[in-house]
N, C-alpha and C positions, 0 to 999 in steps of 0.2 A: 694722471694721478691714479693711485693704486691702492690696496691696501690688503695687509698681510699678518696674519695670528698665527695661534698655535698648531692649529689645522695645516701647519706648513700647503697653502695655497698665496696663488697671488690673484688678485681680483679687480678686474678695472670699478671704480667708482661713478656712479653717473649724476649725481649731485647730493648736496651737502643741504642738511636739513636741523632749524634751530624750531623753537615753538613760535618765531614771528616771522619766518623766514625760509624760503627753499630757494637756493643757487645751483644755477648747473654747473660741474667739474668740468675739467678741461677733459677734452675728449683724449681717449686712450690711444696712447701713442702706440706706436711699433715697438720700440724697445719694452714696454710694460707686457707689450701680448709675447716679445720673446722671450722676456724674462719666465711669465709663466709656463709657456711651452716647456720652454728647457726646466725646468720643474716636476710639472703634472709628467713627461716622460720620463725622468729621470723614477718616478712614482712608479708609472705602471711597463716600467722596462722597455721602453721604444729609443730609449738614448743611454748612453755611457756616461756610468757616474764617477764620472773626473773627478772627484771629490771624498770619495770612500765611504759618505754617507749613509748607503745602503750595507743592511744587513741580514741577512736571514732567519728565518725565524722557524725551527720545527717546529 
């Protein structure tokens, strides 16, 4: 389980919390931590943005 905003980040979750309740999440898979990897590098230029996403900014 993951979760992801505006902030273009992916983020594992580690439990879920109501005001009568706190459950643990399922623990963070591999595909959630690859997901993010290929992300945050795509971010900060460690991997190829297959995707055209990036752009420069002077």
């Amino acid at each position: 389980m993951f979760a992801c905003g505006t902030a273009a980040v992916v983020t594992p979750v580690g439990e879920l919390r109501s005001p009568s309740s706190t459950t643990p999440a399922p623990a963070s898979t591999e595909l959630t931590m690859q997901i993010r990897e290929a992300l945050v590098g795509m971010q900060f230029g460690r991997s190829e943005d297959t995707f055209g996403w990036m752009h420069q900014v002077c």
